[in-house]
ROSE-4610 file (N, C-alpha, C; in Angstrom, 1 decimal, always signed):
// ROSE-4610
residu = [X/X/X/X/X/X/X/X/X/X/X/X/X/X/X/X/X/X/X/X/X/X/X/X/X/X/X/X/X/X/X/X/X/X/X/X/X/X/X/X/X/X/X/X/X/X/X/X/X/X/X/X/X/X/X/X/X/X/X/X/X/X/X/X/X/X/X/X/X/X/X/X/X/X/X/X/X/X/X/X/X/X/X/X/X/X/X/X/X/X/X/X/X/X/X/X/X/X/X/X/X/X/X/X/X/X/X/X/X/X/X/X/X/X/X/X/X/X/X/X/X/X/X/X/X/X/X/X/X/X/X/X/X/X/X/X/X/X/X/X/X/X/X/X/X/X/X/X/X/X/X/X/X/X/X/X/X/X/X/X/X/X/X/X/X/X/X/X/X/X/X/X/X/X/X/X/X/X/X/X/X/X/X/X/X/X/X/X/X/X/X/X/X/X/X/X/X/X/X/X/X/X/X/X/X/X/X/X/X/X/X/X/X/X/X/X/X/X/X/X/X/X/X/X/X/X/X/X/X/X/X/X/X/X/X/X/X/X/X/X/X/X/X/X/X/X/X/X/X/X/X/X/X/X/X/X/X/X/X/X/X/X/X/X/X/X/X/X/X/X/X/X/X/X/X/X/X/X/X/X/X/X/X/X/X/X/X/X/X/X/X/X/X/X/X/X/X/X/X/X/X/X/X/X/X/X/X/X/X/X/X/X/X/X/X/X/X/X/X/X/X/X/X/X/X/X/X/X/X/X/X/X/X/X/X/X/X/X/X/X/X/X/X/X/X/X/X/X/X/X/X/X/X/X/X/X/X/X/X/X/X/X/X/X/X/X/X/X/X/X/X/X/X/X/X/X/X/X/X/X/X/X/X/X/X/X/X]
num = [1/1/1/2/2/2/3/3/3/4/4/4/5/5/5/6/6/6/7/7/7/8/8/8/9/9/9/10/10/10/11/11/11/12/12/12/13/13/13/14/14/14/15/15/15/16/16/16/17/17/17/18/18/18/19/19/19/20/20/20/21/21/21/22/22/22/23/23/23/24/24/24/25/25/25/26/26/26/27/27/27/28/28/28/29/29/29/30/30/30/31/31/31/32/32/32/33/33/33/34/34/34/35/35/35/36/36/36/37/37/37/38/38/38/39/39/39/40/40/40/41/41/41/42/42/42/43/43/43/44/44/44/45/45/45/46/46/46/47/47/47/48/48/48/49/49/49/50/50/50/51/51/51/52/52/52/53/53/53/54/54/54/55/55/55/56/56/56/57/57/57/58/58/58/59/59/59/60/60/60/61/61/61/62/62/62/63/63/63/64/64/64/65/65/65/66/66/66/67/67/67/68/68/68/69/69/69/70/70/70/71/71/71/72/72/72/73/73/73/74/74/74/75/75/75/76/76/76/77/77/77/78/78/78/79/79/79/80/80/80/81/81/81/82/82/82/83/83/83/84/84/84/85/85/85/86/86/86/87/87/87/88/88/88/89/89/89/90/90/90/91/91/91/92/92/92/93/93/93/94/94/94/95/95/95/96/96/96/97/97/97/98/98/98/99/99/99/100/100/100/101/101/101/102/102/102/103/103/103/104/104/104/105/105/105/106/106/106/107/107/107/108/108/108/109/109/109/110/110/110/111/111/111/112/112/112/113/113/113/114/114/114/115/115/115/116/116/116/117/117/117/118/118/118/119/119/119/120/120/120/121/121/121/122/122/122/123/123/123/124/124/124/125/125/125/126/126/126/127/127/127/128/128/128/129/129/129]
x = [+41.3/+41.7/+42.4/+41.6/+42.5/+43.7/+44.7/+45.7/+45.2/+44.3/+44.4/+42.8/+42.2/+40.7/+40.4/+40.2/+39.8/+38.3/+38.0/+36.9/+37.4/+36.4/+36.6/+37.6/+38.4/+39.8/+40.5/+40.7/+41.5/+41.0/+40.3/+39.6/+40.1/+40.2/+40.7/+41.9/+42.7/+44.4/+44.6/+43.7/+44.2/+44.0/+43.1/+42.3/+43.0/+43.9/+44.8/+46.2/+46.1/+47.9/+47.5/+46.9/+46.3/+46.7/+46.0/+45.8/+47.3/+47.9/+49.2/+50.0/+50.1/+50.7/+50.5/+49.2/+49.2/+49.5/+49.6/+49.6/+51.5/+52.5/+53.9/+54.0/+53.3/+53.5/+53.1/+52.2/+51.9/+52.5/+53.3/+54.6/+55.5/+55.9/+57.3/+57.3/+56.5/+56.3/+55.4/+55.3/+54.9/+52.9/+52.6/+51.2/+50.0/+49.1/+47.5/+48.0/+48.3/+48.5/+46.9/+46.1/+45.2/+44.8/+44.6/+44.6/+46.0/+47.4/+47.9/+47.6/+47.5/+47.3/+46.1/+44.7/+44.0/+44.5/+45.1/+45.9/+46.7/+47.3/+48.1/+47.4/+46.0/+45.7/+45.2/+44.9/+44.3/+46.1/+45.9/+46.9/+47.2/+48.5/+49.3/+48.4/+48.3/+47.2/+48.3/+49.4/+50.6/+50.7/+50.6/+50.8/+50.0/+48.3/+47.6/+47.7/+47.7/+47.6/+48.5/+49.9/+50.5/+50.1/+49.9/+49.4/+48.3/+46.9/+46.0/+46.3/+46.8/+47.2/+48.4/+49.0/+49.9/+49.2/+48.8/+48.3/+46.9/+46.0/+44.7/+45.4/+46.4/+47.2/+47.7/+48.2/+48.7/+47.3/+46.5/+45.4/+44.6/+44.2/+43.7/+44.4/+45.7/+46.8/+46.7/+46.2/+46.7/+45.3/+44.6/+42.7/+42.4/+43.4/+43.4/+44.2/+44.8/+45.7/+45.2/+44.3/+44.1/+43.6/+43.3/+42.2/+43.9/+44.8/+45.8/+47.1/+47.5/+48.5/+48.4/+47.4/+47.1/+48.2/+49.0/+49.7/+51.0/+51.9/+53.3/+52.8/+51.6/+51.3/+50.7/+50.2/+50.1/+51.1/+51.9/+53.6/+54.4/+53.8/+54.7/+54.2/+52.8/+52.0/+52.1/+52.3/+53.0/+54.5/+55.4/+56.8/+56.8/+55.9/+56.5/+55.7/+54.4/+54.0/+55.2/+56.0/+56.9/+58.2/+58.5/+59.7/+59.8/+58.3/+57.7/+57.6/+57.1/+57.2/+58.6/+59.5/+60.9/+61.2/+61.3/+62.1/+61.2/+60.1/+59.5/+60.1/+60.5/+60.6/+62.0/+63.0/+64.2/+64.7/+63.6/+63.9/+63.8/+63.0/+63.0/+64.0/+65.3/+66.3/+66.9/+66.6/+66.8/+65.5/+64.3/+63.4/+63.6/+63.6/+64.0/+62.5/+61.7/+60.5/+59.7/+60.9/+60.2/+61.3/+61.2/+62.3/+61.9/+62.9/+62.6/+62.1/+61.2/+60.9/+60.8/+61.0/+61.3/+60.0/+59.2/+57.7/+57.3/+56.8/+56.5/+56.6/+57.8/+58.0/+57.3/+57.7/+57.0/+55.5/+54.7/+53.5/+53.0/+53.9/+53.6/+53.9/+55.0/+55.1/+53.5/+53.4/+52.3/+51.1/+50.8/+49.7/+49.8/+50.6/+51.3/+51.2/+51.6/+51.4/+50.0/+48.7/+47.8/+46.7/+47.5/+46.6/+47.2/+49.0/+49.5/+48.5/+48.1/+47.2/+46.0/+45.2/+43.6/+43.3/+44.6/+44.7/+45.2/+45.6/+45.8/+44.8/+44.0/+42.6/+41.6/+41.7/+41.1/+41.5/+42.6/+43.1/+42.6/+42.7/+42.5/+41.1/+40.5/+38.8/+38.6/+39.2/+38.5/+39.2/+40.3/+40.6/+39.3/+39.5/+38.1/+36.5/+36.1/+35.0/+35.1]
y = [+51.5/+52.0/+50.8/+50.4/+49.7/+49.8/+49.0/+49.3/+48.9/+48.6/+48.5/+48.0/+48.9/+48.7/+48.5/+47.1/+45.8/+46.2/+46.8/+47.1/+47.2/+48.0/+48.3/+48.9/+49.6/+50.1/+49.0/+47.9/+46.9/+46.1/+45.6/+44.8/+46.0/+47.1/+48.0/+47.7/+48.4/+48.0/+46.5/+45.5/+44.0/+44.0/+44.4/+44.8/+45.0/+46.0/+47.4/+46.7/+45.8/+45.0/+44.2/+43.6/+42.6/+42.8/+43.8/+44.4/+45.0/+45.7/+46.1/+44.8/+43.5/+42.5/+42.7/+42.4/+41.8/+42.3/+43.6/+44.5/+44.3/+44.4/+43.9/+42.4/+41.5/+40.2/+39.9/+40.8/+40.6/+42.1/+42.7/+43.4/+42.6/+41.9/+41.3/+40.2/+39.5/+38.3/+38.2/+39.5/+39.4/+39.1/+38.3/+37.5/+39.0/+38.5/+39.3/+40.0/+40.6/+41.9/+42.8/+42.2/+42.6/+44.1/+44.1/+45.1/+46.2/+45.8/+47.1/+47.3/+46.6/+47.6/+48.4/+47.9/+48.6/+50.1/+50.1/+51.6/+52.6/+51.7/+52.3/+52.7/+52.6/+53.4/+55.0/+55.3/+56.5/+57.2/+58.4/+59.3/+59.4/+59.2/+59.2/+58.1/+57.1/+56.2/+54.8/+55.0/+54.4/+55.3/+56.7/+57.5/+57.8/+57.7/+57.6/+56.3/+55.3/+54.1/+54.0/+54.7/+54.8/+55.2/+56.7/+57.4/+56.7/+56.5/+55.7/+55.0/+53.8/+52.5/+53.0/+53.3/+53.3/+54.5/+55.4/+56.8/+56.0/+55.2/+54.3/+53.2/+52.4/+51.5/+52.8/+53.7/+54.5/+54.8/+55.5/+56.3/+54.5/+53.8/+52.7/+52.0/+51.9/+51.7/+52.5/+53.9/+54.7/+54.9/+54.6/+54.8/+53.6/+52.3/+51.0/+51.1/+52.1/+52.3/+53.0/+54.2/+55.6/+55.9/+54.8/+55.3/+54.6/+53.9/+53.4/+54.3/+55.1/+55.9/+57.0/+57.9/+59.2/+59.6/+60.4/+61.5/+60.3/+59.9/+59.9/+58.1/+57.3/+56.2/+56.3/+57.4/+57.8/+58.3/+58.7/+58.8/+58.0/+56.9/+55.9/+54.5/+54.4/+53.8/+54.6/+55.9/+56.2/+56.0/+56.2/+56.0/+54.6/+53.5/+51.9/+52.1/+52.5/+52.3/+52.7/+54.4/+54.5/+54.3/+53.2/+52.6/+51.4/+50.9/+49.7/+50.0/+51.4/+51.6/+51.9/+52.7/+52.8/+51.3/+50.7/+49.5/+48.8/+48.7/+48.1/+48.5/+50.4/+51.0/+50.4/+50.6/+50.5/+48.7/+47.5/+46.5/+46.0/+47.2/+46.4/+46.7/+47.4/+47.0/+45.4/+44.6/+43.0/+42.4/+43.3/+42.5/+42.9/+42.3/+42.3/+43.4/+42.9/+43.2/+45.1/+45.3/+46.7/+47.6/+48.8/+49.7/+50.7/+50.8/+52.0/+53.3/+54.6/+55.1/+56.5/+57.5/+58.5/+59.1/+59.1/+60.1/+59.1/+57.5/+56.4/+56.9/+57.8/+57.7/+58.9/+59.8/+61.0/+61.0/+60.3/+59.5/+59.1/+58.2/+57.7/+58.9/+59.1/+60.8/+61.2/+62.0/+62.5/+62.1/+60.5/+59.8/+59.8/+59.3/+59.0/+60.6/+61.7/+63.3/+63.2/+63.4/+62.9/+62.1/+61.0/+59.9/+60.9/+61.3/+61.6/+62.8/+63.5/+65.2/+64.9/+64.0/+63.5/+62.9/+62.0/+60.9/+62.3/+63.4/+64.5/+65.2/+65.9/+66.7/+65.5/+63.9/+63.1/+63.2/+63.2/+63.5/+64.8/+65.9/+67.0/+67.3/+67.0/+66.9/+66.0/+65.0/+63.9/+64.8/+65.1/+65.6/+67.0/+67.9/+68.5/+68.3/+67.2/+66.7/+66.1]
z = [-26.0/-27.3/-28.0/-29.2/-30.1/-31.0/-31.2/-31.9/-33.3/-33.7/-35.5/-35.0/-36.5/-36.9/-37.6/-37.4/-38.9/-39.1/-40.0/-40.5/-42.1/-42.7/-43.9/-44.6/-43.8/-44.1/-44.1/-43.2/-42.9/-44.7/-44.9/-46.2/-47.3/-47.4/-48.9/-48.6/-47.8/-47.6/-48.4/-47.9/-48.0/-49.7/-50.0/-51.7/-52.7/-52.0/-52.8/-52.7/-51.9/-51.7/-52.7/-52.4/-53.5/-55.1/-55.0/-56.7/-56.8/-56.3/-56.6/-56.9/-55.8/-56.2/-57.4/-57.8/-59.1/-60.3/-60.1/-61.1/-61.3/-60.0/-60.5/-60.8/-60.6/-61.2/-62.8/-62.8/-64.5/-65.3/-64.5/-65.2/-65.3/-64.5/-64.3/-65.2/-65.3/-66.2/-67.3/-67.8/-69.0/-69.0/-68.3/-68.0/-67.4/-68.6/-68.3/-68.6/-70.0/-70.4/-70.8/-70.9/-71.1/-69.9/-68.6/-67.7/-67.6/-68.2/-68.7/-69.8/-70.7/-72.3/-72.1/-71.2/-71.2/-70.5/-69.5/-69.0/-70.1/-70.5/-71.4/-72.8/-72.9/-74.1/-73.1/-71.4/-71.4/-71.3/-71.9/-71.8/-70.3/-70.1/-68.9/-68.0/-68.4/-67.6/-66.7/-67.3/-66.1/-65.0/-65.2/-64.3/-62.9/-63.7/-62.9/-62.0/-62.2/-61.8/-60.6/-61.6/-59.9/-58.7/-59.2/-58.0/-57.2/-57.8/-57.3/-56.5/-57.0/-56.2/-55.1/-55.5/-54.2/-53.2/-53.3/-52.7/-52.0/-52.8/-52.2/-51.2/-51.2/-50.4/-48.9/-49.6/-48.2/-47.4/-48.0/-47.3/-46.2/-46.8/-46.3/-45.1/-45.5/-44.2/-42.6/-43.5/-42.4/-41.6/-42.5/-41.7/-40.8/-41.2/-40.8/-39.6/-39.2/-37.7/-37.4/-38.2/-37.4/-35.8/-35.3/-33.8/-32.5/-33.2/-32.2/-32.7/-33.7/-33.8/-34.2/-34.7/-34.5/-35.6/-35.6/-36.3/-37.0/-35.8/-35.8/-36.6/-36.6/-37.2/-38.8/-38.9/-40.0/-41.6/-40.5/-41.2/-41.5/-40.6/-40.8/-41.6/-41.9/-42.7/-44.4/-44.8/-45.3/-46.3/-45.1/-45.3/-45.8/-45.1/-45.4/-46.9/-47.2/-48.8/-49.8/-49.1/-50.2/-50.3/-49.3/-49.3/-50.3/-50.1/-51.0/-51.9/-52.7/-54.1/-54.5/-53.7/-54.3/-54.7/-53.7/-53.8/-55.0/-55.2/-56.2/-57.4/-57.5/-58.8/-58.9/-58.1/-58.3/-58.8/-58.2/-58.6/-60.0/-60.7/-62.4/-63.0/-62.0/-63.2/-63.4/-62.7/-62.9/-64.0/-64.2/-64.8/-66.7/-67.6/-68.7/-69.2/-68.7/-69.5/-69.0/-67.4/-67.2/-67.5/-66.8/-67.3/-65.8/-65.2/-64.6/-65.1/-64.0/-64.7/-63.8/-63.7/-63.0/-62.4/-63.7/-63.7/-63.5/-62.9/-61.8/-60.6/-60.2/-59.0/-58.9/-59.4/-59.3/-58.8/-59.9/-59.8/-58.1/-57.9/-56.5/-55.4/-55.3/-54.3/-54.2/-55.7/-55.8/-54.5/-55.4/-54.4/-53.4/-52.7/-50.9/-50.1/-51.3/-50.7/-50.3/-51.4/-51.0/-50.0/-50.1/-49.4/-47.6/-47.6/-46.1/-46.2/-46.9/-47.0/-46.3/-46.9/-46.6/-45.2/-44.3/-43.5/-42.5/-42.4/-41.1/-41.4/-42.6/-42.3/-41.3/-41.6/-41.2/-39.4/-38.9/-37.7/-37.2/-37.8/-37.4/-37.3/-37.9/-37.5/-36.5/-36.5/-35.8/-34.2/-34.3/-32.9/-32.5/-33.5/-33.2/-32.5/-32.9/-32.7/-31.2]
C-alpha cells in the first residue's frame, strides 16, 4: 500500500496551490488585476471562486492520499486547506489593498463541506467494491 498517489490528483492539488498562490499574490499586491475584475463582474463571482478553489484544493489533496489514509487522512487534508484559508482570510488585515470578509469564509466552509462530502462517498464506494 502506498502512502500518497502521485498521479493526476497529485498534478491538480499542485495546480490548484498554484493558482490560489496566485490569486493571493495579485490580491495582496495589487498586480494582474485583469483575472479578478474578470470575477468580479459575475454576480457573487468572489464567492464562487472561493468555494471552487479552495473546495477543488481540498478534494484533490484528499484523492492525492486517498489509497494510504482512508477516512481519518481525508479529514485531515481537509482541516490543513481550512486552516490555510482562515489564516489566509484573517491575514488581510495587514494588507492595505484587501479587507476581510465574512461571506469569503462562508464561501470556503461551503467548498471544503463539499470537496469533505464527495472525498467519503468516494471512500465509501470504494470500500464497497
Amino acid at each position: 500500500m502506498r502512502a500518497i498517489n502521485f498521479d493526476r490528483f497529485a498534478l491538480f492539488s499542485l495546480f490548484m496551490l498554484l493558482l490560489v498562490a496566485a490569486a493571493i499574490f495579485s490580491a495582496d499586491t495589487g498586480f494582474a488585476h485583469a483575472p479578478i475584475d474578470l470575477v468580479q463582474k459575475i454576480p457573487f463571482g468572489d464567492k464562487w471562486a472561493h468555494g471552487i478553489l479552495y473546495g477543488s484544493l481540498a478534494y484533490g489533496l484528499g484523492r492525492s492520499f486517498l489509497p494510504g489514509f482512508y477516512r481519518t487522512g481525508l479529514a485531515r487534508a481537509v482541516l490543513c486547506v481550512g486552516v490555510f484559508t482562515c489564516a489566509e482570510e484573517f491575514s488581510q488585515f495587514w494588507f492595505p489593498l484587501r479587507t476581510v470578509d465574512v461571506g469569503d469564509l462562508a464561501a470556503n466552509v461551503i467548498g471544503l463541506s463539499l470537496a469533505q462530502y464527495a472525498l467519503r462517498r468516494r471512500v465509501n464506494n470504494t470500500a464497497k467494491s
